[in-house]
Every structure is written in C-alpha cells, then in structure tokens.
SETI-616183 format. One record per residue: residue number from 0; chain; x, y, z of N, C-alpha, C, O in turn. Coordinates in pm, whole numbers. Example, Ala and Ser with C-alpha at 12.3 -4.5 7.8 and 13.67 -1.06 7.14 Angstrom:
2
<pt n="0" chain="A" n_u="1319" n_v="-569" n_w="780" ca_u="1230" ca_v="-450" ca_w="780" c_u="1320" c_v="-330" c_w="780" o_u="1424" o_v="-332" o_w="846"/>
<pt n="1" chain="A" n_u="1285" n_v="-225" n_w="708" ca_u="1367" ca_v="-106" ca_w="714" c_u="1290" c_v="3" c_w="787" o_u="1341" o_v="114" o_w="804"/>
***
This chain:
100
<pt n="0" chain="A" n_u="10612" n_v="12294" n_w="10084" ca_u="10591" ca_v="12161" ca_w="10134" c_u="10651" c_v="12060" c_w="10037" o_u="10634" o_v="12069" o_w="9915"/>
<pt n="1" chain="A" n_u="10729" n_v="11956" n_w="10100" ca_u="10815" ca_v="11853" ca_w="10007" c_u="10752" c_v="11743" c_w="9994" o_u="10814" o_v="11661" o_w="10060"/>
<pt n="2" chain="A" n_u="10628" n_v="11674" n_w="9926" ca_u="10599" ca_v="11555" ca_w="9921" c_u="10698" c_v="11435" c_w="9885" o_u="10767" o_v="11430" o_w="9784"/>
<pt n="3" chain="A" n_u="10695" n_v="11362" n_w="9964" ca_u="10783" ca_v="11231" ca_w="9958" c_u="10715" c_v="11109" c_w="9867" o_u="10604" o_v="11091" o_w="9918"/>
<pt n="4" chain="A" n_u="10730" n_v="11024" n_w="9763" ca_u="10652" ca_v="10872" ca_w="9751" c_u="10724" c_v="10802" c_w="9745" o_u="10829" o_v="10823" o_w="9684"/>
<pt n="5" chain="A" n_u="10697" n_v="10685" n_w="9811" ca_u="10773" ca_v="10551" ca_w="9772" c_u="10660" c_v="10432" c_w="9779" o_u="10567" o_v="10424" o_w="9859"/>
<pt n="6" chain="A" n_u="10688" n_v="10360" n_w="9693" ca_u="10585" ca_v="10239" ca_w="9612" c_u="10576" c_v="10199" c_w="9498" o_u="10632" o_v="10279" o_w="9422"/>
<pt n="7" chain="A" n_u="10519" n_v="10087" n_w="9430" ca_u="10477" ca_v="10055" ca_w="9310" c_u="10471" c_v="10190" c_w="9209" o_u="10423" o_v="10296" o_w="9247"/>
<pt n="8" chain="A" n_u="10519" n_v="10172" n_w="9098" ca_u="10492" ca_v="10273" ca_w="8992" c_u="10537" c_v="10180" c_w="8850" o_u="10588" o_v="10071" o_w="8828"/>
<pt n="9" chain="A" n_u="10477" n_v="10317" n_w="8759" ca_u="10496" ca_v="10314" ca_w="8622" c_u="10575" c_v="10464" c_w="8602" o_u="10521" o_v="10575" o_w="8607"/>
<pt n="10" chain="A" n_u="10747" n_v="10428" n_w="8574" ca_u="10819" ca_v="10517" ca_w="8545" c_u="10829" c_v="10577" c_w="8400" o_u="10867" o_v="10492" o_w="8319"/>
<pt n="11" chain="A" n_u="10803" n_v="10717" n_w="8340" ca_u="10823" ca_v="10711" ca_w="8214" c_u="10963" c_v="10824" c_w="8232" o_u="10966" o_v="10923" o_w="8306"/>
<pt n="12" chain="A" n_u="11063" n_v="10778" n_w="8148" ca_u="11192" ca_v="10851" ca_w="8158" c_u="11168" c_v="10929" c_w="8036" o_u="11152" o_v="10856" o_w="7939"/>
<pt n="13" chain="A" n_u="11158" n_v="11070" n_w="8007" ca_u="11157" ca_v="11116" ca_w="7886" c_u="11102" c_v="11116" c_w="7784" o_u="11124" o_v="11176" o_w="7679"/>
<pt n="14" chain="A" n_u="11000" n_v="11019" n_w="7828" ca_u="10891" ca_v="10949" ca_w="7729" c_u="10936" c_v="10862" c_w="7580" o_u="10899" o_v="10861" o_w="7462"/>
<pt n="15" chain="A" n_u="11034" n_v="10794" n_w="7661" ca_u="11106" ca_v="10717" ca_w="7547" c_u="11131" c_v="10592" c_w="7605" o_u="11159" o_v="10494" o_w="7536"/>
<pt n="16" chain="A" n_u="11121" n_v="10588" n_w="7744" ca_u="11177" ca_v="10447" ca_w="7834" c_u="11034" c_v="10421" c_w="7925" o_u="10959" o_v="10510" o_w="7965"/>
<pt n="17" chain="A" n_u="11020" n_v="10312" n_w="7940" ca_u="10912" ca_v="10305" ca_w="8044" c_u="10956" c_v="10202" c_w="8129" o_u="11046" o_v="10144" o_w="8069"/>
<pt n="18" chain="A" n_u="10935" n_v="10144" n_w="8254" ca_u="10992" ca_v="10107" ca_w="8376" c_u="10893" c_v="10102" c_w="8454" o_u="10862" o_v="10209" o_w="8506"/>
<pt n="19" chain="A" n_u="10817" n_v="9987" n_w="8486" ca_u="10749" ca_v="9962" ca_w="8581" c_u="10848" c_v="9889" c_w="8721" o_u="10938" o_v="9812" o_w="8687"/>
<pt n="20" chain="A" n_u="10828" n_v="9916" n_w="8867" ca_u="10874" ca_v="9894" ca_w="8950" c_u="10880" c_v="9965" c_w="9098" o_u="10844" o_v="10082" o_w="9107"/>
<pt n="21" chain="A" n_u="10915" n_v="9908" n_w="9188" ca_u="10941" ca_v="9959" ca_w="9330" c_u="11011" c_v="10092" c_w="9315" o_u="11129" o_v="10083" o_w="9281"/>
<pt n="22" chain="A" n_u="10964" n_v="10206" n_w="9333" ca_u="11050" ca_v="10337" ca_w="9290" c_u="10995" c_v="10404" c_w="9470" o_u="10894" o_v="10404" o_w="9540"/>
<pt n="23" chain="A" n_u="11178" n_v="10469" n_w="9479" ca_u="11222" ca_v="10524" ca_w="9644" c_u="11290" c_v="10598" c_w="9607" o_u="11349" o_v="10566" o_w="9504"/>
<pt n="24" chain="A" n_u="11318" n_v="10723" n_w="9662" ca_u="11425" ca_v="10852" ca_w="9664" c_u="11550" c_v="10779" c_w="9710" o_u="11525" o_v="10687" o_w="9787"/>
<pt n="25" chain="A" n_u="11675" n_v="10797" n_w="9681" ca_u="11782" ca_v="10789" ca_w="9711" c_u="11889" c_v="10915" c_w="9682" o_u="11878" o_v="11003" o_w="9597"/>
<pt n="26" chain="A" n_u="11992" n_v="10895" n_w="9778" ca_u="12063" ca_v="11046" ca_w="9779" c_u="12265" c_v="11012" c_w="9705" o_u="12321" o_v="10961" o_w="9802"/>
<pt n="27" chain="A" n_u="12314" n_v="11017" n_w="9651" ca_u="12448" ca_v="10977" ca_w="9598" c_u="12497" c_v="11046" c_w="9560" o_u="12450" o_v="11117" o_w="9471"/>
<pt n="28" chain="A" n_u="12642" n_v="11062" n_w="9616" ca_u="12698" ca_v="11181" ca_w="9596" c_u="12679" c_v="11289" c_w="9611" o_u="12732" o_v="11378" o_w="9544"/>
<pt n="29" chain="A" n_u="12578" n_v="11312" n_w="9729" ca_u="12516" ca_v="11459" ca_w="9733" c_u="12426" c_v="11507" c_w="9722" o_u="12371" o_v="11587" o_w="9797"/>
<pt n="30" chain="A" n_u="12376" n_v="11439" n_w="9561" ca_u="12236" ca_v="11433" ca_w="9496" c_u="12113" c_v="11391" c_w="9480" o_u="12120" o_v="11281" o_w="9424"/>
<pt n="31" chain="A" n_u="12011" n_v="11418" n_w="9498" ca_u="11885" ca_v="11350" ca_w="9485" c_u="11879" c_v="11241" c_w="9369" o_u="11903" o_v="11262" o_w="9250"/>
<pt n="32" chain="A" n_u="11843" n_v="11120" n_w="9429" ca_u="11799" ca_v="11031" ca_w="9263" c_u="11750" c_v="10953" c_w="9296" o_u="11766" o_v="10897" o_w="9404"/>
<pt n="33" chain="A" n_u="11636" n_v="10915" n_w="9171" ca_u="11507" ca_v="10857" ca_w="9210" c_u="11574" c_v="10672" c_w="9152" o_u="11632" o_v="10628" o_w="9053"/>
<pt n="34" chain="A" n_u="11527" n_v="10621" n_w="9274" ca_u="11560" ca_v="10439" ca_w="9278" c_u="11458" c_v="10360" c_w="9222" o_u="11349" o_v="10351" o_w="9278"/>
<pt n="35" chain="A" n_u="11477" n_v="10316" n_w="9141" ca_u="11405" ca_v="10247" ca_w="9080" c_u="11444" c_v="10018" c_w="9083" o_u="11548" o_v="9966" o_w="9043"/>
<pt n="36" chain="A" n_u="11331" n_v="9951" n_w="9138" ca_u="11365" ca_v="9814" ca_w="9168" c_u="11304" c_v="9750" c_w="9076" o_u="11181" o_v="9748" o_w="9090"/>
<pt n="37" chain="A" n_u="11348" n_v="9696" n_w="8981" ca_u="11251" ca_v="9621" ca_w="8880" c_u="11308" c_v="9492" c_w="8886" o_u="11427" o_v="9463" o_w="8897"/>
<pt n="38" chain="A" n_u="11191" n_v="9403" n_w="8875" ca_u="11203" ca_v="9236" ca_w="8918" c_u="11188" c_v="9198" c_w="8746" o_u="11103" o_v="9233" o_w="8665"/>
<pt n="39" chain="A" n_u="11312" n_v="9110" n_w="8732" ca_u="11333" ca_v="9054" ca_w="8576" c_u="11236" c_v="8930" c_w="8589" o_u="11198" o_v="8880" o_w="8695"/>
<pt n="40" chain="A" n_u="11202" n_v="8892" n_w="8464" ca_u="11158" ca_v="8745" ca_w="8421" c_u="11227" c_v="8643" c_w="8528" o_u="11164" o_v="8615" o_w="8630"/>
<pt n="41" chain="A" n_u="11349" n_v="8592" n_w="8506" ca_u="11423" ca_v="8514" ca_w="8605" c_u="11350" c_v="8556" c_w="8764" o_u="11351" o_v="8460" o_w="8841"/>
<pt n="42" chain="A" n_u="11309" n_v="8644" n_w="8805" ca_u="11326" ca_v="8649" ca_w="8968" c_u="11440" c_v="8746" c_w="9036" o_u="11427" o_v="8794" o_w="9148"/>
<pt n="43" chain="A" n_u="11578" n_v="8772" n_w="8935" ca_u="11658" ca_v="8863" ca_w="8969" c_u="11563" c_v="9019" c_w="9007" o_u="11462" o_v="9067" o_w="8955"/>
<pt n="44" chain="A" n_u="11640" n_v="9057" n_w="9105" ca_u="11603" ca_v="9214" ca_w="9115" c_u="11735" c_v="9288" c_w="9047" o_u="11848" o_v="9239" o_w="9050"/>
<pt n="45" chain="A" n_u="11695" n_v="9431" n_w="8979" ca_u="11767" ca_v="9512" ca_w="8942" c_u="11767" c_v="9698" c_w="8985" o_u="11676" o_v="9764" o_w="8935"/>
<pt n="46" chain="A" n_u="11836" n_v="9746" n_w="9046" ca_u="11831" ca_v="9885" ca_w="9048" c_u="11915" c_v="9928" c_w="9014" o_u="12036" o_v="9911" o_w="9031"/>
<pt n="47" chain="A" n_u="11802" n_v="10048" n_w="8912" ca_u="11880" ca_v="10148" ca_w="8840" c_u="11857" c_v="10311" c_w="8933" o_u="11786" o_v="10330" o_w="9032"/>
<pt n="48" chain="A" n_u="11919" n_v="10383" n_w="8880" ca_u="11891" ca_v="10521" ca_w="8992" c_u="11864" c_v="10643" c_w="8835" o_u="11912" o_v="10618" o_w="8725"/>
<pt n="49" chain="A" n_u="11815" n_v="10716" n_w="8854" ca_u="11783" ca_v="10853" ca_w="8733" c_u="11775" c_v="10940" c_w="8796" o_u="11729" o_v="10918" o_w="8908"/>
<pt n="50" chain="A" n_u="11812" n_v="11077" n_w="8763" ca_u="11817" ca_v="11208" ca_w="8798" c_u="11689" c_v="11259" c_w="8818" o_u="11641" o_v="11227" o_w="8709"/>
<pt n="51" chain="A" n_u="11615" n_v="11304" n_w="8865" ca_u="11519" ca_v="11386" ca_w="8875" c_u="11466" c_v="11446" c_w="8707" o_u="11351" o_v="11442" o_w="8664"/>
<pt n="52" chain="A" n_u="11548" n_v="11481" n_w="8660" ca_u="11541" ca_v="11555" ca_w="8567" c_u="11507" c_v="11498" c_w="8401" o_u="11479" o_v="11554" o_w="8295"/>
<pt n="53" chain="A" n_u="11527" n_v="11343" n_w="8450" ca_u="11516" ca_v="11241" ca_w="8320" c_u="11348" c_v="11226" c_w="8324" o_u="11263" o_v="11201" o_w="8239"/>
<pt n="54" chain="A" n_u="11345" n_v="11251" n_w="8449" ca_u="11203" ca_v="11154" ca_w="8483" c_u="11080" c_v="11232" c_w="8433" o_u="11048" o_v="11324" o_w="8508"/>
<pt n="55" chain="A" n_u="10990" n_v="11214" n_w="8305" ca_u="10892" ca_v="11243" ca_w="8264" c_u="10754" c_v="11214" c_w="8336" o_u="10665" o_v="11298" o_w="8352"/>
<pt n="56" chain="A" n_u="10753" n_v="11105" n_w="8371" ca_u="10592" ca_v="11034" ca_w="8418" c_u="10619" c_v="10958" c_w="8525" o_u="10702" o_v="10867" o_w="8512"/>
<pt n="57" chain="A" n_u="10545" n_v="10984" n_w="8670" ca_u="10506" ca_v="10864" ca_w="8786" c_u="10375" c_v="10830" c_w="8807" o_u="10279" o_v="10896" o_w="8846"/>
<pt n="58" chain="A" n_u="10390" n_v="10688" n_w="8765" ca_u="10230" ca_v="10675" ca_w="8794" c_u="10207" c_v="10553" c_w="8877" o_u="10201" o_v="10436" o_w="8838"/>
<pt n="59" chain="A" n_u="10189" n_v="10630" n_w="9069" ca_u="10178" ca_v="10515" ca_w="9159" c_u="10035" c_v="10400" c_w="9084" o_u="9921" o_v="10419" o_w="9041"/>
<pt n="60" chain="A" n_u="10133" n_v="10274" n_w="9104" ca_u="10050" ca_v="10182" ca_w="9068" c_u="10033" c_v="10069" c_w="9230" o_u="10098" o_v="10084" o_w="9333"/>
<pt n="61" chain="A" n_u="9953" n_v="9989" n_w="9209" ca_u="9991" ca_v="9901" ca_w="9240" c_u="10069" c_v="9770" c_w="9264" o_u="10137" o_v="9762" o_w="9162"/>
<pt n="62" chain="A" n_u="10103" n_v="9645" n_w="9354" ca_u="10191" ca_v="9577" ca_w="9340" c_u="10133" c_v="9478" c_w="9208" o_u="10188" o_v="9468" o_w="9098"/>
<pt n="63" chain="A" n_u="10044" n_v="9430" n_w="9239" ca_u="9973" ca_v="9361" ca_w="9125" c_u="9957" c_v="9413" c_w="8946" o_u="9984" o_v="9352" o_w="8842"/>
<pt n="64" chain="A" n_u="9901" n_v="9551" n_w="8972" ca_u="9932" ca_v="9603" ca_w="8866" c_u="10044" c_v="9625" c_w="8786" o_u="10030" o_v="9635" o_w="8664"/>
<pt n="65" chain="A" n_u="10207" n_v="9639" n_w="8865" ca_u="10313" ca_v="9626" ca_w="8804" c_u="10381" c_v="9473" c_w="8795" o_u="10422" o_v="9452" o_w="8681"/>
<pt n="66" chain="A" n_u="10393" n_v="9409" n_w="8848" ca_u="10346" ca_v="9270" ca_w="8865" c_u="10362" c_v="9189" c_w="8688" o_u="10440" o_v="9126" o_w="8617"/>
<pt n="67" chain="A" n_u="10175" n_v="9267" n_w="8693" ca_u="10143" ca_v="9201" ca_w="8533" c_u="10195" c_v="9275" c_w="8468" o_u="10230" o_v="9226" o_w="8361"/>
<pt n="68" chain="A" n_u="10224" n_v="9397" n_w="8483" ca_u="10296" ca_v="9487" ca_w="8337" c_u="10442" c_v="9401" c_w="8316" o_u="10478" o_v="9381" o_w="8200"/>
<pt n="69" chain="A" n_u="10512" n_v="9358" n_w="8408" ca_u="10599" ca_v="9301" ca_w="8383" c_u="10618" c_v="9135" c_w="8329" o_u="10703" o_v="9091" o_w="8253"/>
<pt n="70" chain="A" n_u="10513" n_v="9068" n_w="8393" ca_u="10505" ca_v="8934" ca_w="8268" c_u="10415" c_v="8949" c_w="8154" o_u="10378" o_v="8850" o_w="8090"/>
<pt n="71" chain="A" n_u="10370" n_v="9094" n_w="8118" ca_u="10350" ca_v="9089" ca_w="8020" c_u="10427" c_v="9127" c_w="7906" o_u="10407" o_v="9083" o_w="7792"/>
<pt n="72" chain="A" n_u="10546" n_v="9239" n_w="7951" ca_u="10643" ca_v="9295" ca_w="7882" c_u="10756" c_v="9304" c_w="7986" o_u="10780" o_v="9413" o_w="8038"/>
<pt n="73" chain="A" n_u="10834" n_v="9184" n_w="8022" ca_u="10944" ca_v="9207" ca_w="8135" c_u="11067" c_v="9306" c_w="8088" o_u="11165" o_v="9243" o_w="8049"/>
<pt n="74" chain="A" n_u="11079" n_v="9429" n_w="8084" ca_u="11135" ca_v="9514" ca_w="8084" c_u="11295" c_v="9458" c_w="8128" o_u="11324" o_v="9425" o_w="8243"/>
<pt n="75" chain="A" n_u="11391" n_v="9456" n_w="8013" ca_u="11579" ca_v="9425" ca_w="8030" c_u="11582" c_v="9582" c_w="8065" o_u="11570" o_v="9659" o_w="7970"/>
<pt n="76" chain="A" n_u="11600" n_v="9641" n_w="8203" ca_u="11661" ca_v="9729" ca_w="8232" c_u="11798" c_v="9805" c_w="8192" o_u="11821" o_v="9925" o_w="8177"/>
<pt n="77" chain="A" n_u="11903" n_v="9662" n_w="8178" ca_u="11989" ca_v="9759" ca_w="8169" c_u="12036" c_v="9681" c_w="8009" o_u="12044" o_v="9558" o_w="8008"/>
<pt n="78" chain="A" n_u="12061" n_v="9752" n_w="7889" ca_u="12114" ca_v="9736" ca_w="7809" c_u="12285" c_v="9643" c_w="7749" o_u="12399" o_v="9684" o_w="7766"/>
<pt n="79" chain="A" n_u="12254" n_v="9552" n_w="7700" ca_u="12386" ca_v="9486" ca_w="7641" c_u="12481" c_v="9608" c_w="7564" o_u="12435" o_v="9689" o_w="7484"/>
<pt n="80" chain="A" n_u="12574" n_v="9603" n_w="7593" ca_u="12681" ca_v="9645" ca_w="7561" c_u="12791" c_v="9628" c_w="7533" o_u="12858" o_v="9623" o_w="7636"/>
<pt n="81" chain="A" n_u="12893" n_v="9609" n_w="7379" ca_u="12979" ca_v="9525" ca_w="7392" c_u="13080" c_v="9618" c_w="7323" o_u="13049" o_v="9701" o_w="7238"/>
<pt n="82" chain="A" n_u="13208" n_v="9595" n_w="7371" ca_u="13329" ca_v="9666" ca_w="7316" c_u="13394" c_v="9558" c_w="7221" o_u="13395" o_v="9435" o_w="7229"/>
<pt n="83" chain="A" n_u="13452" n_v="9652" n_w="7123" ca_u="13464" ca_v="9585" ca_w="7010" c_u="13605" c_v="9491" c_w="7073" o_u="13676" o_v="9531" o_w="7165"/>
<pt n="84" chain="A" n_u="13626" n_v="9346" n_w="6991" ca_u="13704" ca_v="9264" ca_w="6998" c_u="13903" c_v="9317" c_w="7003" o_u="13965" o_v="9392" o_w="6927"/>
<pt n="85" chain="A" n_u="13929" n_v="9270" n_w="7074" ca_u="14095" ca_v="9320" ca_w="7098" c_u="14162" c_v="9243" c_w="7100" o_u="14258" o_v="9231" o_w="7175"/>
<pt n="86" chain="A" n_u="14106" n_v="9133" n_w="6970" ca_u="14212" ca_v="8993" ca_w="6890" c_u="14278" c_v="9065" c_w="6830" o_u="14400" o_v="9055" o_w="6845"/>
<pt n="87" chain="A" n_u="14210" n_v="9194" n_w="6715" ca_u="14300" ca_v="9211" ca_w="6568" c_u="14428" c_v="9329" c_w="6646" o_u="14522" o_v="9361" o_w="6574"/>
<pt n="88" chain="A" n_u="14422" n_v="9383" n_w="6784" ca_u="14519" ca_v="9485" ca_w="6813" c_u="14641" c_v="9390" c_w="6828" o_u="14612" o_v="9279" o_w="6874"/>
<pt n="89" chain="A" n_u="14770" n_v="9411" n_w="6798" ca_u="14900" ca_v="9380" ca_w="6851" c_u="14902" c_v="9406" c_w="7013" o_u="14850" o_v="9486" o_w="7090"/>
<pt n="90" chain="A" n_u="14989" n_v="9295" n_w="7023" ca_u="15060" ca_v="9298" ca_w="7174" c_u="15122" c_v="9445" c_w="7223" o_u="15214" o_v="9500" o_w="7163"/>
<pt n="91" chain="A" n_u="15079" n_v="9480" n_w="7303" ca_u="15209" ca_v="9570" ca_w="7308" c_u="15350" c_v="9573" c_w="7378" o_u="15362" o_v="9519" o_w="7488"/>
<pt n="92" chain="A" n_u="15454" n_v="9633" n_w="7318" ca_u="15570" ca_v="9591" ca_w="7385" c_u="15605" c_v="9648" c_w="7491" o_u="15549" o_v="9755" o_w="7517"/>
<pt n="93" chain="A" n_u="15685" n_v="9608" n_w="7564" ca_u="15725" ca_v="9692" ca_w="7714" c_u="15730" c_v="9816" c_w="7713" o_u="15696" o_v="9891" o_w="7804"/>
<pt n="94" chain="A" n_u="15784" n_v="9851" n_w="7583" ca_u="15865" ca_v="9966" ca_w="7572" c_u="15792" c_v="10086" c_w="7514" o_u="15830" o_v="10198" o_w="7478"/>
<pt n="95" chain="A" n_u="15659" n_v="10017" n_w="7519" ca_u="15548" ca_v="10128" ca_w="7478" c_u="15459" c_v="10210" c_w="7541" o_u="15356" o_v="10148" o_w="7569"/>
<pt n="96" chain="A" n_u="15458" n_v="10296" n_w="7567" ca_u="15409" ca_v="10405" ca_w="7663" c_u="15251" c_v="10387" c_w="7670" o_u="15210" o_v="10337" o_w="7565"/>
<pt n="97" chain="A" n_u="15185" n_v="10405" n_w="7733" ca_u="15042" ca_v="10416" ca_w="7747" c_u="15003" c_v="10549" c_w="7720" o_u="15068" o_v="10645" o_w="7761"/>
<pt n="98" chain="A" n_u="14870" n_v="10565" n_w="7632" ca_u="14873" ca_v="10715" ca_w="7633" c_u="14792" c_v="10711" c_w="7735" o_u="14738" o_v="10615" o_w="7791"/>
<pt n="99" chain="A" n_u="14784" n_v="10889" n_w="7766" ca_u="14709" ca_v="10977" ca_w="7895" c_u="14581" c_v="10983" c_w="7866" o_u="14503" o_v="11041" o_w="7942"/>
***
C-alpha cells in the first residue's frame, strides 16, 4: 500500500536543513520528488524539490503552526551564491579557441 501526503509540514533534510512549508509529491524527469512551498518574510513564495532520499524527517504540521515557525525563523531557502569577479581575466581575442 502507497500512502500519499500533501500539507503543512516540518521538513528535516538529513538532519542538517530544516524547512517548514506546503510539502506535495512531484514527478521530474521521471522521478519522484518531494515539493516543498515555503513563504519568505517578504510574502514571496519559493519551491524547492529534494529527492526522496535527502529527506530525513516529515512532520505534518499545521498551517498556523508553520506559519509561526516561519516569522519566527523565516527560513532563506535557497542560498547566495557568487562566482568569482571576471574584471581581473583578459579579453579574449577572436582568435582564441574556447575550451571543451
């Protein structure tokens, strides 16, 4: 028997990430992956998707209950990331091949 949930939760990924939010099965590329909707400070919504296999802890919550977990600790889902600056590289010339 395949139990299905979709609703409010407290996601723990690996027990290193935690993620409160609207969590639904979704299928991509073939694959099962669990959807996760988390509402930022601002009011923006964000979904992220995780493998089955990341996912340590579900704990259906309520709407209210995730709600306050989130103005109490509004969870930045997705991480800043910055590639380093490409002032100090030279131009390159026409005549320079791209590598593979």
């Amino acid at each position: 028997m395949s139990e299905s949930f979709e609703g409010y939760a407290i996601v723990e990924l690996m027990g290193h990430k935690r993620l409160a939010g609207y969590v639904s099965e979704a299928e991509l590329a073939g694959s099962s992956f669990l959807r996760v909707d988390v509402e930022k400070s601002s009011g923006d919504k964000v979904t992220q998707y995780y493998s089955p296999g990341a996912v340590y802890c579900i704990t259906p919550s309520s709407e209210d209950t995730v709600r306050g977990l989130l103005r109490l600790n509004s969870p930045e889902p997705v991480s800043r990331w910055e590639l380093p600056s490409t002032e100090n590289y030279p131009e390159p010339d026409d005549d320079d091949e791209l590598p593979c």
